[in-house]
MDTraj code that builds the backbone (N, CA, C; nanometers):
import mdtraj as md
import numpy as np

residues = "UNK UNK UNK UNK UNK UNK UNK UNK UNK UNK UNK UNK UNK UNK UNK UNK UNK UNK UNK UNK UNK UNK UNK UNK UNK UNK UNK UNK UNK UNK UNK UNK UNK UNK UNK UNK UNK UNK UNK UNK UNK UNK UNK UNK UNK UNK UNK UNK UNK UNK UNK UNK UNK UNK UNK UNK UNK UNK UNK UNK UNK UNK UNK UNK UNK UNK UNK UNK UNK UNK UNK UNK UNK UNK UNK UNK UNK UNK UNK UNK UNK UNK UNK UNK UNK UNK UNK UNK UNK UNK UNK UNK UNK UNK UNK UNK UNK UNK UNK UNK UNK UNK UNK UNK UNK UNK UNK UNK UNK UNK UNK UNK UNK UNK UNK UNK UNK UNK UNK UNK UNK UNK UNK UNK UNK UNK UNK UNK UNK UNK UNK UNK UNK UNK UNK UNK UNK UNK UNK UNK UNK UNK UNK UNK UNK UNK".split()
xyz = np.array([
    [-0.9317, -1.5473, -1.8850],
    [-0.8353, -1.4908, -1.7936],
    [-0.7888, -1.3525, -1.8419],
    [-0.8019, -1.3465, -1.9651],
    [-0.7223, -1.2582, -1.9819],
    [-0.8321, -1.0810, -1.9529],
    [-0.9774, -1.1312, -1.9695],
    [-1.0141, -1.0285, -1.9524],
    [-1.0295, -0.9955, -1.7973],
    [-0.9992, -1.0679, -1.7772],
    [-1.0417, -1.0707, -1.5772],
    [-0.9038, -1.0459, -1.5537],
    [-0.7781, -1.0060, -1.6102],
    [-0.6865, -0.9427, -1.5848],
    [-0.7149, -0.7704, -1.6687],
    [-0.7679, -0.7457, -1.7679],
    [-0.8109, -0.6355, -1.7829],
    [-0.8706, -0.5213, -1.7431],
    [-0.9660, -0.6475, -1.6853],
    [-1.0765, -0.5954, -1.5696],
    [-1.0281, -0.5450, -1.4391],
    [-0.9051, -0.6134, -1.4053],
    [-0.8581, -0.5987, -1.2848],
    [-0.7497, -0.4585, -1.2978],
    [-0.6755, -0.4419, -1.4325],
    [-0.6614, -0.3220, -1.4436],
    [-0.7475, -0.2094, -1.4125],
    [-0.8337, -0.1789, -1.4853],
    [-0.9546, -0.1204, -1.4622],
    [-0.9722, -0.0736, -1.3581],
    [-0.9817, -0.1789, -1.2704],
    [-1.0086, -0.1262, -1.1262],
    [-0.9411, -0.0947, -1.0645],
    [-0.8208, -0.1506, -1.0651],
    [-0.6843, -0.1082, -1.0083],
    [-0.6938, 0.0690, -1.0217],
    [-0.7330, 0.1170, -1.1571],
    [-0.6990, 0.2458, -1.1811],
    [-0.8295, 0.3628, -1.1430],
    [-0.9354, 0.2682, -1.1333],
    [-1.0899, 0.3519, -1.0628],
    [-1.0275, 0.3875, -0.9225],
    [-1.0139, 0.2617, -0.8426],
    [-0.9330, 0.2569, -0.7500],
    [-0.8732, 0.3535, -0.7129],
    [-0.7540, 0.3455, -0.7387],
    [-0.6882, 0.4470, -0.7364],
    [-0.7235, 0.6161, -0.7660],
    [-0.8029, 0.6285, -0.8376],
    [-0.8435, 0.7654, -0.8580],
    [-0.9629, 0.7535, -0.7902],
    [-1.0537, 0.7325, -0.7100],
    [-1.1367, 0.7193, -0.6205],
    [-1.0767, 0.7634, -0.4861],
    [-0.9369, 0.6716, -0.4577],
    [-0.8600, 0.6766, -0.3205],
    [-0.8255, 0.8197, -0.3201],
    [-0.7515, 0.8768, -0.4170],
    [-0.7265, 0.9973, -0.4600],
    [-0.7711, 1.0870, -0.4059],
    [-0.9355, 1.1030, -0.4489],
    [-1.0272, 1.1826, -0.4220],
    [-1.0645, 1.1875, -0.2755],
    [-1.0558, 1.0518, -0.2452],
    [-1.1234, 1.0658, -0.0947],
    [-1.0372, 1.1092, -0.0114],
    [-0.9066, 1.0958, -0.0176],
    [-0.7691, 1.1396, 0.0757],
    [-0.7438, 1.2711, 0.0253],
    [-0.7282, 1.3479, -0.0473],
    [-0.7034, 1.4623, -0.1367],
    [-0.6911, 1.6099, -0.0063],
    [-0.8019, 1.5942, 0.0795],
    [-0.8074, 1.6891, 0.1388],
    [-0.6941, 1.6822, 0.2731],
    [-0.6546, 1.5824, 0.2674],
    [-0.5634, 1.5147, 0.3849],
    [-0.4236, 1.5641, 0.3472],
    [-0.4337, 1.6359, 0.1860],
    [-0.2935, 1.5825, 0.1583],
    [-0.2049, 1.4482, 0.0595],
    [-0.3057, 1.3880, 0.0859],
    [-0.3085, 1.2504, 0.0748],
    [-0.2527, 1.2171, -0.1150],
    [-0.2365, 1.1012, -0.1428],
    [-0.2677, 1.0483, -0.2591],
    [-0.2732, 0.9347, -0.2683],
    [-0.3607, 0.8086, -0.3138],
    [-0.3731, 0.6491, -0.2944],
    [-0.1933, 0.6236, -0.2563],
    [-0.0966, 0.6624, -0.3528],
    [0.0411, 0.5941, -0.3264],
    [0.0611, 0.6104, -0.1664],
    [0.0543, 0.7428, -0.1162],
    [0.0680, 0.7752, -0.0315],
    [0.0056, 0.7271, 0.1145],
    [-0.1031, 0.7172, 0.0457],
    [-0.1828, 0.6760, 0.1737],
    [-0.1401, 0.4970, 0.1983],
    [-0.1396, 0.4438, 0.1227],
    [-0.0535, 0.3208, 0.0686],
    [0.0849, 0.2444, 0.1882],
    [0.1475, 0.3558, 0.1649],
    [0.2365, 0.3358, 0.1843],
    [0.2660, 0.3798, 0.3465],
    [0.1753, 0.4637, 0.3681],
    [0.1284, 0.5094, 0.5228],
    [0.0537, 0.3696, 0.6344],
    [-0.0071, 0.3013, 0.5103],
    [-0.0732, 0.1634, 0.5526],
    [0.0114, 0.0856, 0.5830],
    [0.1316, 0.0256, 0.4659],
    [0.2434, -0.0459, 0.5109],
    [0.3313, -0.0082, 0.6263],
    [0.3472, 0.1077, 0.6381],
    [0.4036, 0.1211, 0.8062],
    [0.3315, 0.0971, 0.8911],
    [0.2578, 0.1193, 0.9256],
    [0.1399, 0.1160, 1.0100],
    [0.1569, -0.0664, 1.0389],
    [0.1205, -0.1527, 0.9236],
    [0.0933, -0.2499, 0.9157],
    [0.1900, -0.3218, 0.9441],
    [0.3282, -0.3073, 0.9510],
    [0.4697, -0.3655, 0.9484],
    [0.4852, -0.4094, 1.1496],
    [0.5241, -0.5187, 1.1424],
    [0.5375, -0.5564, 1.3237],
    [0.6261, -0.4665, 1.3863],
    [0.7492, -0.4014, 1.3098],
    [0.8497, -0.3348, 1.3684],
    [0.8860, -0.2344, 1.1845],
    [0.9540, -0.1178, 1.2371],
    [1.0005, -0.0196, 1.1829],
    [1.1156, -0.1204, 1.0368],
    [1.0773, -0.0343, 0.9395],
    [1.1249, -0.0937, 0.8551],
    [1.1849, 0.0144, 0.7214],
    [1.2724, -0.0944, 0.6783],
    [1.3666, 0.0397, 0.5751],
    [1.2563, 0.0325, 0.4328],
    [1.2714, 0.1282, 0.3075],
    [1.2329, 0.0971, 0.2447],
    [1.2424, 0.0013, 0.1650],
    [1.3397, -0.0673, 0.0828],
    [1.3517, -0.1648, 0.0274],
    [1.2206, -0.3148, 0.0761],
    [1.2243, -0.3295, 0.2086],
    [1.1009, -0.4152, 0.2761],
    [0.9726, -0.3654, 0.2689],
    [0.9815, -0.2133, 0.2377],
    [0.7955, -0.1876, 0.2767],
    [0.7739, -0.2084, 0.0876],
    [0.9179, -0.1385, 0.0020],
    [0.8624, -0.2295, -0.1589],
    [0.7922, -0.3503, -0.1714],
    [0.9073, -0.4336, -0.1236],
    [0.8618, -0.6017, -0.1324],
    [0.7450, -0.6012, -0.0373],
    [0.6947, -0.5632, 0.0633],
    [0.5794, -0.6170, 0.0828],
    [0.4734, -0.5429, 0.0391],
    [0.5028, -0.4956, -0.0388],
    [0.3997, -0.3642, -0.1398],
    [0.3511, -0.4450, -0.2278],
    [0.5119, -0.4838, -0.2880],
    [0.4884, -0.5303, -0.4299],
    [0.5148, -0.4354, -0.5501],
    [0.6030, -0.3408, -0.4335],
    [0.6274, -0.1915, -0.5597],
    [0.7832, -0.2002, -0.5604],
    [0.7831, -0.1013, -0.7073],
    [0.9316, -0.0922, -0.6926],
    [0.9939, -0.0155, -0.6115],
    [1.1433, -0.0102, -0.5628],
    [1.1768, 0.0123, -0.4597],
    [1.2043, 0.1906, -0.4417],
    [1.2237, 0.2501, -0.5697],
    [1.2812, 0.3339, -0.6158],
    [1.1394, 0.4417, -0.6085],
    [0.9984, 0.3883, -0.6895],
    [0.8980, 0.4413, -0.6729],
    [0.8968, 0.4708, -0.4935],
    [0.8947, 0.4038, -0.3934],
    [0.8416, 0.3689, -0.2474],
    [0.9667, 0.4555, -0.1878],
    [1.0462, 0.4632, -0.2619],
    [1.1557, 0.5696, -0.1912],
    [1.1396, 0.7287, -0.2144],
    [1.1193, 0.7337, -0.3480],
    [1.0332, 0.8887, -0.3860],
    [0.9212, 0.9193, -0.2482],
    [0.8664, 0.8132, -0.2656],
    [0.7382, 0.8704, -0.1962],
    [0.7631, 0.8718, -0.0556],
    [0.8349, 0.7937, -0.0009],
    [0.8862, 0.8214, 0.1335],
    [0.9274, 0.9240, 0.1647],
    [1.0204, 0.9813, 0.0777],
    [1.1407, 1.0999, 0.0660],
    [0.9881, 1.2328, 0.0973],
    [0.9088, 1.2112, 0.0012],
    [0.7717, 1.3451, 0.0363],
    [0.7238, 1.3255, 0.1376],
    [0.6724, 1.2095, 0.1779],
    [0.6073, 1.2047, 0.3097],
    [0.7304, 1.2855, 0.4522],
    [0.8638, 1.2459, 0.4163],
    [0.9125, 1.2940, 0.5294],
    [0.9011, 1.4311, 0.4996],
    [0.9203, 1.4873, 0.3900],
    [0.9538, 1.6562, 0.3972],
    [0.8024, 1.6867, 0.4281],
    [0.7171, 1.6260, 0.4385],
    [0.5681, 1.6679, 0.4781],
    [0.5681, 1.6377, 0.6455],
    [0.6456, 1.5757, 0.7414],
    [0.6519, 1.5156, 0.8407],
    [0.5894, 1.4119, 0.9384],
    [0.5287, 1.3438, 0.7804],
    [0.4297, 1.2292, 0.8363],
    [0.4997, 1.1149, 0.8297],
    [0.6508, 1.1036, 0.8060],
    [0.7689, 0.9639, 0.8721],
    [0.8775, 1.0639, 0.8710],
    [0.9451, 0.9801, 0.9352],
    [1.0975, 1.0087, 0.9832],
    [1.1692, 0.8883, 0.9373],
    [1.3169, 0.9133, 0.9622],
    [1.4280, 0.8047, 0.9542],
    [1.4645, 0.7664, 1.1005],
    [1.4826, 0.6380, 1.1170],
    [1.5611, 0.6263, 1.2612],
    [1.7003, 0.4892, 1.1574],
    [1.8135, 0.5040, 1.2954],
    [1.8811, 0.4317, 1.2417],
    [1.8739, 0.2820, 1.2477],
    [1.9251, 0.1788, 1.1641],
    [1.8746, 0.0507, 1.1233],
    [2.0104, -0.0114, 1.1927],
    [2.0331, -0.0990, 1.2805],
    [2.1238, -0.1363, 1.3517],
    [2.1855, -0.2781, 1.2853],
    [2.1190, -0.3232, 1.1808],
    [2.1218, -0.4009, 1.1067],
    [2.2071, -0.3410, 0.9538],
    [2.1864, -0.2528, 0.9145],
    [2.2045, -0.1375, 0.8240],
    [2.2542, -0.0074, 0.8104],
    [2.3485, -0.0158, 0.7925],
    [2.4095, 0.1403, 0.8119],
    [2.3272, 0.2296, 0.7434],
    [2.3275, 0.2193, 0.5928],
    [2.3025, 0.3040, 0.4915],
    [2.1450, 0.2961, 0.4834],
    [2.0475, 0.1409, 0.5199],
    [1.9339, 0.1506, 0.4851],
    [1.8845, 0.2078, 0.6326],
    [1.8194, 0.3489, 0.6290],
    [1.7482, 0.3756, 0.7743],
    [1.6241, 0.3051, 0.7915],
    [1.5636, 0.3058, 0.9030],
    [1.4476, 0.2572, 0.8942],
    [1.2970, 0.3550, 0.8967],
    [1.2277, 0.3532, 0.8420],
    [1.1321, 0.4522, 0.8879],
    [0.9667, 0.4444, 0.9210],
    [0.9858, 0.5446, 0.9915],
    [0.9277, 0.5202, 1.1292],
    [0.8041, 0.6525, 1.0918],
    [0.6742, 0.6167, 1.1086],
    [0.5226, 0.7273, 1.1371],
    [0.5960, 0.8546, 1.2476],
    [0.5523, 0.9664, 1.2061],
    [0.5866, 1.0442, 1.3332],
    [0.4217, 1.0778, 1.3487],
    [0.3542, 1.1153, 1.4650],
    [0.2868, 1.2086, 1.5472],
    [0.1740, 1.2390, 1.4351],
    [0.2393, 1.3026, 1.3613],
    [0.1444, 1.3558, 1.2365],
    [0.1111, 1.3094, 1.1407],
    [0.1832, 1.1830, 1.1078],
    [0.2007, 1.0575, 0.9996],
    [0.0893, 0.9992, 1.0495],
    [0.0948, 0.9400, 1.1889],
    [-0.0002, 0.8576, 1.2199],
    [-0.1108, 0.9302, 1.2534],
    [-0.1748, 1.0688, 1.3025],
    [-0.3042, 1.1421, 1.2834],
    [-0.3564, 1.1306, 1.1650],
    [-0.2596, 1.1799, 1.0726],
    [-0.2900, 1.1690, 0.9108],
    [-0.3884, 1.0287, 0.8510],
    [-0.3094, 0.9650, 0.8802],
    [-0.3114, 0.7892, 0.8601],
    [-0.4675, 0.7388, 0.9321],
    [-0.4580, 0.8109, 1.0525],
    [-0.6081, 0.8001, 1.1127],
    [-0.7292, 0.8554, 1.0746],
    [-0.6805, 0.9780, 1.0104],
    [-0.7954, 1.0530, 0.9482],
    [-0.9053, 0.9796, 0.7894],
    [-0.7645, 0.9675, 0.7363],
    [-0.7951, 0.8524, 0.6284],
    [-0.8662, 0.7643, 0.6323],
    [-0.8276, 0.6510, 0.7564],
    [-0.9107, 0.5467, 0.7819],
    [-1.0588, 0.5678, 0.8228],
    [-1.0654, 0.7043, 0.8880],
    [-1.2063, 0.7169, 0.9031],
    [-1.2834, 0.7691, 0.7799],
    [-1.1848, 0.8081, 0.6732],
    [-1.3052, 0.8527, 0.5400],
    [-1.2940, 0.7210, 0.4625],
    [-1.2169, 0.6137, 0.4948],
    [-1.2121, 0.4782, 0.4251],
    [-1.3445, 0.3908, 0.4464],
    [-1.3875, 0.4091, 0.5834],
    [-1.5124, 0.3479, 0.6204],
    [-1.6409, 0.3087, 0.5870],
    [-1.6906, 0.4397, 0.5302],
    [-1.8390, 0.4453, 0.4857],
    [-1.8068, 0.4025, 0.3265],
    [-1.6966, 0.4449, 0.2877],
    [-1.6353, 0.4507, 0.1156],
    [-1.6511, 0.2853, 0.1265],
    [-1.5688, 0.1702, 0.1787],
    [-1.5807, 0.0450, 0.1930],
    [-1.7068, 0.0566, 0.2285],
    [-1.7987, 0.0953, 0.2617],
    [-1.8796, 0.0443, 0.2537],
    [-1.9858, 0.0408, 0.1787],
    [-1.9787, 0.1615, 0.0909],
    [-2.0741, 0.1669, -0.0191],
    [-2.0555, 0.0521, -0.1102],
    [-1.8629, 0.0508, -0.1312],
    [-1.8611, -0.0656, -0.2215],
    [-1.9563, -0.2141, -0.1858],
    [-1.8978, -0.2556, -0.0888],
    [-1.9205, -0.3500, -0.0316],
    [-2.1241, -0.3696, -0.0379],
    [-2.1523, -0.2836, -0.0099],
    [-2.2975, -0.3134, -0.0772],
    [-2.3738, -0.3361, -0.1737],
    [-2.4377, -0.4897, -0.1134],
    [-2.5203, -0.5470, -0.2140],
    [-2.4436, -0.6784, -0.2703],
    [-2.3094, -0.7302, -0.2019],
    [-2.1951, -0.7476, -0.2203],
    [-2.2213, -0.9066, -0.1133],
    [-2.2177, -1.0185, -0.1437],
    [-2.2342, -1.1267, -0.0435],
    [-2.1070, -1.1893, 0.0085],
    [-2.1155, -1.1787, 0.1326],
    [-1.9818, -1.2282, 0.1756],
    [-1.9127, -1.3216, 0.1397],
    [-1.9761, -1.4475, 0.0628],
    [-1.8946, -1.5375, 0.0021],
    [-1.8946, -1.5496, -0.1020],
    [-1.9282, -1.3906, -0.1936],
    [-1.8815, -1.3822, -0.3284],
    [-1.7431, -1.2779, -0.3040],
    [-1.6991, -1.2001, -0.1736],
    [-1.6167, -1.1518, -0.1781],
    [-1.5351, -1.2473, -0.1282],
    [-1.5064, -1.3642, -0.0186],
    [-1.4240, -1.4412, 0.0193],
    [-1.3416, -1.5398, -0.1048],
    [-1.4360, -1.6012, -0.2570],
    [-1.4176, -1.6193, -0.3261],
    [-1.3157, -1.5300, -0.4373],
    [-1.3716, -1.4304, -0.4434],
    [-1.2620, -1.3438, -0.5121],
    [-1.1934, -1.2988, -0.4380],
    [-1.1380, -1.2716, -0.3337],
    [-1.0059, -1.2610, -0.2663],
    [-0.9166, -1.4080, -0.2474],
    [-0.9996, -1.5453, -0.2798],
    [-0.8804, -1.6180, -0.3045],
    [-0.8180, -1.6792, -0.4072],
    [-0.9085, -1.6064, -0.5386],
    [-0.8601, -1.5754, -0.6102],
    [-0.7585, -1.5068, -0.6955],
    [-0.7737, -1.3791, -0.6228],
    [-0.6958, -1.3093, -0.6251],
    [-0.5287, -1.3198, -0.5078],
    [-0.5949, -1.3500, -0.4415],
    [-0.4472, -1.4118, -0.3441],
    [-0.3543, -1.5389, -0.4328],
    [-0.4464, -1.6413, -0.5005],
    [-0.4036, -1.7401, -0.5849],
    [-0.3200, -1.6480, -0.6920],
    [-0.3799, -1.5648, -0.7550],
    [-0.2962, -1.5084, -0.8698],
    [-0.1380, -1.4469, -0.8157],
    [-0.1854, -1.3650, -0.7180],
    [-0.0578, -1.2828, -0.6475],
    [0.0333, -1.3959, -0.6384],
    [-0.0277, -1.4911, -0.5605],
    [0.1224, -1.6499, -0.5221],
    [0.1915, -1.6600, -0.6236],
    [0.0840, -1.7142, -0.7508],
    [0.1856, -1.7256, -0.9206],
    [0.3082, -1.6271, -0.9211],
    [0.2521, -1.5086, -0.9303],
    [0.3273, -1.4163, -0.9895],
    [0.4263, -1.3691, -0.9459],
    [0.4191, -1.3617, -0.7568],
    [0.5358, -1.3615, -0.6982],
    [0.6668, -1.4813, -0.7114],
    [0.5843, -1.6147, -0.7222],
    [0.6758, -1.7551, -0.7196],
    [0.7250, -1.6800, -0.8974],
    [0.7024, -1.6636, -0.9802],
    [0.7366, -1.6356, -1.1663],
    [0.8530, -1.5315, -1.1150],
    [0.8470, -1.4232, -1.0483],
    [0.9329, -1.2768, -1.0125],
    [1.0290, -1.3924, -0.9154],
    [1.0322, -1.4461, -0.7876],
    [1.0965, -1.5363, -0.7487],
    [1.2006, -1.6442, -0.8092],
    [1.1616, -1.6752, -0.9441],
    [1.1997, -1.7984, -1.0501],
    [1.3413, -1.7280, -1.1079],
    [1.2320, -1.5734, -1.1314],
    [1.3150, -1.5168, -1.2798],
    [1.4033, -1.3918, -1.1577],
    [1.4492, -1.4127, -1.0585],
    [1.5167, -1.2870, -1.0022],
    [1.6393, -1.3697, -0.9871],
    [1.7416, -1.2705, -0.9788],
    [1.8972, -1.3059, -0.9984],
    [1.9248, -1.3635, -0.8645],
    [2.0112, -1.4310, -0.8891],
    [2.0640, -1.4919, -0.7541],
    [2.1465, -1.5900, -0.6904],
])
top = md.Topology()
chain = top.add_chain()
for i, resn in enumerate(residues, 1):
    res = top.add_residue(resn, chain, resSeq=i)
    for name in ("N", "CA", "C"):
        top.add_atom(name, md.element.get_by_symbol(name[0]), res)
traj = md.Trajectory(xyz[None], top)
């Protein structure tokens, strides 16, 4: 286990400097583009503190990066009617072109990986990896104040 958590570092950080590269001309950076995904992906407009937790990032990191994306004008704030102080935020116009552009250089990139790659050796390690995430969230769940 422990090297198949090493390993998973590893990639985590190829990853990431791969995403880098491929978004770079966009503007872009993996966090960024990231976090462009979680809006996108969210059923309704959401403050930051929620796009952390469903990140899995800290809240403080996901707020930095929000804070750039808006002065770049790819989100906005709208107000949270639920929340005074937490706004919610929302893709503008150019957020979501941006966000689209990406996905189309994400395509062929997934797919190089993905080759040579059998579908039920990747279904296997994604529930694997979904298994690990459950632990670790239920351990952060155990050990959070409350």
């Amino acid at each position: 286990m422990s090297g198949l958590i090493l390993d998973l570092f590893r990639l985590s950080n190829r990853l990431i400097a791969s995403g880098d590269r491929l978004v770079a001309d966009l503007g872009l950076t993996s966090a960024r583009w990231q976090v462009l995904g979680s809006i996108v992906a969210a059923e309704r407009p959401q403050p930051v503190a929620w796009l952390a937790r469903d990140m899995g990032a800290n809240r403080q990191n996901i707020q930095r990066i929000v804070n750039d994306l808006e002065k770049e004008g790819l989100v906005g704030f709208r107000p949270n009617p639920h929340h005074r102080r937490a706004q919610l935020v929302v893709l503008t116009e150019k957020g979501r072109q941006t966000f689209e552009a990406a996905m189309r250089l994400q395509a062929p990139w997934i797919n190089r990986l993905a080759d040579g790659l059998r579908i039920g050796e990747l279904e296997a390690t994604h529930r694997v990896l979904l298994a690990l995430r459950h632990r670790l969230e239920e351990e952060a769940d155990a050990d959070a104040p409350g």
